[in-house]
C-alpha positions in Angstrom: -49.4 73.2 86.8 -52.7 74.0 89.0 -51.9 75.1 92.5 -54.5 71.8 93.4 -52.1 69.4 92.1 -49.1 71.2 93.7 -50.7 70.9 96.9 -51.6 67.0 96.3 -47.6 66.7 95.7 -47.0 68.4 98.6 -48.5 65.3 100.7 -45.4 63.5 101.6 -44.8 60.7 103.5 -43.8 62.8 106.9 -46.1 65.1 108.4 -43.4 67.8 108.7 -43.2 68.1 105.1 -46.2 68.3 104.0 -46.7 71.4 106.4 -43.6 73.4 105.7 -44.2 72.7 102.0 -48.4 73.5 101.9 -47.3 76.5 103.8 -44.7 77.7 101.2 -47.7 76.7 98.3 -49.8 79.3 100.2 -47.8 81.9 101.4 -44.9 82.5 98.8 -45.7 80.4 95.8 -47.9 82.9 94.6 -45.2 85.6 94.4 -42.9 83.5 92.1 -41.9 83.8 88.8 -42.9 81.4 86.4 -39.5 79.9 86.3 -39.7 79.6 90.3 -43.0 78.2 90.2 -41.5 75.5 87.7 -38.5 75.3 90.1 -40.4 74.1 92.8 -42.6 71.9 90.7 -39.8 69.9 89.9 -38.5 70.2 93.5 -41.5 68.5 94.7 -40.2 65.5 92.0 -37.6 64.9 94.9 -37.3 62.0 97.2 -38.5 62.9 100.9 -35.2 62.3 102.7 -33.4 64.5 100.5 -36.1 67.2 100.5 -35.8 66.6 104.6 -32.0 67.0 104.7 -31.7 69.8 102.5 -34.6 72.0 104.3 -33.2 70.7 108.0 -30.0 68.5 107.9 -27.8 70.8 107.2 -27.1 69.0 103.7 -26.3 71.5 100.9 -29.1 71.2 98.3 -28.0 71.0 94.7 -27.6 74.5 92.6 -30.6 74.4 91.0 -32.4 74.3 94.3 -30.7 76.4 96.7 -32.2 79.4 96.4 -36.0 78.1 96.7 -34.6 75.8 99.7 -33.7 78.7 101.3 -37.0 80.6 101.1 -38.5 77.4 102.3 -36.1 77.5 105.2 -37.1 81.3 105.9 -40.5 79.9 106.2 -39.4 77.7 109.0 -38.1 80.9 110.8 -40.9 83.1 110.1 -44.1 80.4 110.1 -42.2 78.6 113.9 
């Protein structure tokens, strides 16, 4: 998928999303793998309150997604 239609998906409905994930596009998407790039392709399939409570509510993210969520969440710490 082209990076312009990852960062079209990465408009969400909250303002704080759309930032911490358009930051993670820019900064770190780059530097996946393939198989991470897919992995957050389908993470941006996600609903935005789950997205929200896995990146700040404390909520433990599914498997799949825990290690990506946690880069995101380093983002928070290092982009803050």
């Amino acid at each position: 998928m082209s990076v312009s239609k990852l960062r079209w998906r990465c408009r969400r409905g909250t303002r704080e999303l759309d930032v911490i994930l358009t930051r993670f596009l820019d900064q770190t998407y780059p530097h996946l793998s393939v198989s991470e790039q897919a992995l957050f392709a389908s993470l941006l399939d996600q609903q935005d309150p789950d997205l929200a409570a896995w990146i700040w509510g404390g909520v433990t993210p599914p498997e799949r997604w825990a290690g990506l969520i946690a880069r995101i969440r380093e983002g928070l710490v290092d982009g803050d």
